[in-house]
C-alpha positions in Angstrom: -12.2 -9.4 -20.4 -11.1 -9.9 -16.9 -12.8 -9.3 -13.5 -11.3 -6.8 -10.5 -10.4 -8.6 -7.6 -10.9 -5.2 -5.9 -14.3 -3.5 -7.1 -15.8 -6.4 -10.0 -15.6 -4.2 -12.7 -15.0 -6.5 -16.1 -12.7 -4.7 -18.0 -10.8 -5.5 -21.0 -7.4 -3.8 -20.1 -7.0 -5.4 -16.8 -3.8 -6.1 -15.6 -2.2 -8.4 -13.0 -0.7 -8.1 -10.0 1.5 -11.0 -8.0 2.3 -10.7 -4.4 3.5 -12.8 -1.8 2.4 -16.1 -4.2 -0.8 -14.5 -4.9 -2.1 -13.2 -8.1 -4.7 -10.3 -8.2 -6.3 -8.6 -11.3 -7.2 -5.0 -10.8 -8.9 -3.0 -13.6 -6.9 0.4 -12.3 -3.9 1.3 -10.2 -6.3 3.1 -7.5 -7.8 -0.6 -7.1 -4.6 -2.3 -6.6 -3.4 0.5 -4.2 -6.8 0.0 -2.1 -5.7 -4.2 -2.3 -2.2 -4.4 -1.7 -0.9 -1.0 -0.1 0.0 -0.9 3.7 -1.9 1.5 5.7 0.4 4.3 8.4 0.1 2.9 11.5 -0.1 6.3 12.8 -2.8 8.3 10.2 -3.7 5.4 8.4 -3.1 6.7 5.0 -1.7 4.6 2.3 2.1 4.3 1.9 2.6 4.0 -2.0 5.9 4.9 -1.6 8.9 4.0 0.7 7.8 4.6 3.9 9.3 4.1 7.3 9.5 0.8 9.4 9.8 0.8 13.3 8.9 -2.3 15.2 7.1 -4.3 12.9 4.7 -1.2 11.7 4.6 0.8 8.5 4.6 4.8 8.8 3.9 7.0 5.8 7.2 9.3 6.6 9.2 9.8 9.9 6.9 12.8 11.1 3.8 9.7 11.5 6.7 7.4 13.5 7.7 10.1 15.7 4.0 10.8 16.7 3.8 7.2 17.3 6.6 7.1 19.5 9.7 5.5 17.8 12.5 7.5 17.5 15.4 8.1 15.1 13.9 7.5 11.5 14.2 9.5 8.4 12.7 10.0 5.6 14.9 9.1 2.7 16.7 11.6 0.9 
């Protein structure tokens, strides 16, 4: 069985996750969402999917970057 990196829960159908050089065992997606997902630098939810990108910061969707104060995104189509 392997250990969470994210909540310690041993489980035996953990999996593996490798980012940036760094490998993470999670025991469920929601733990490796909570680890390695980017927070909206506007309403600080997760962005688990595309996202938007303005100036170095992640936005959940172009409605969170325009509240923020960059202009011209989209959310992709």
């Amino acid at each position: 069985m392997a250990i969470c990196d994210q909540c310690g829960n041993d489980y035996d159908k953990a999996f593996q996750v490798t980012r940036d050089g760094r490998t993470m065992t999670f025991d469920s997606f929601e733990c490796a969402i909570e680890a390695c997902a980017p927070r909206c630098a506007h309403c600080n939810t997760r962005v688990i999917g595309h996202g938007v990108e303005a100036g170095g910061a992640i936005y959940c969707c172009a409605h969170c970057s325009e509240k923020a104060g960059a202009a011209g995104l989209r959310d992709r189509a």
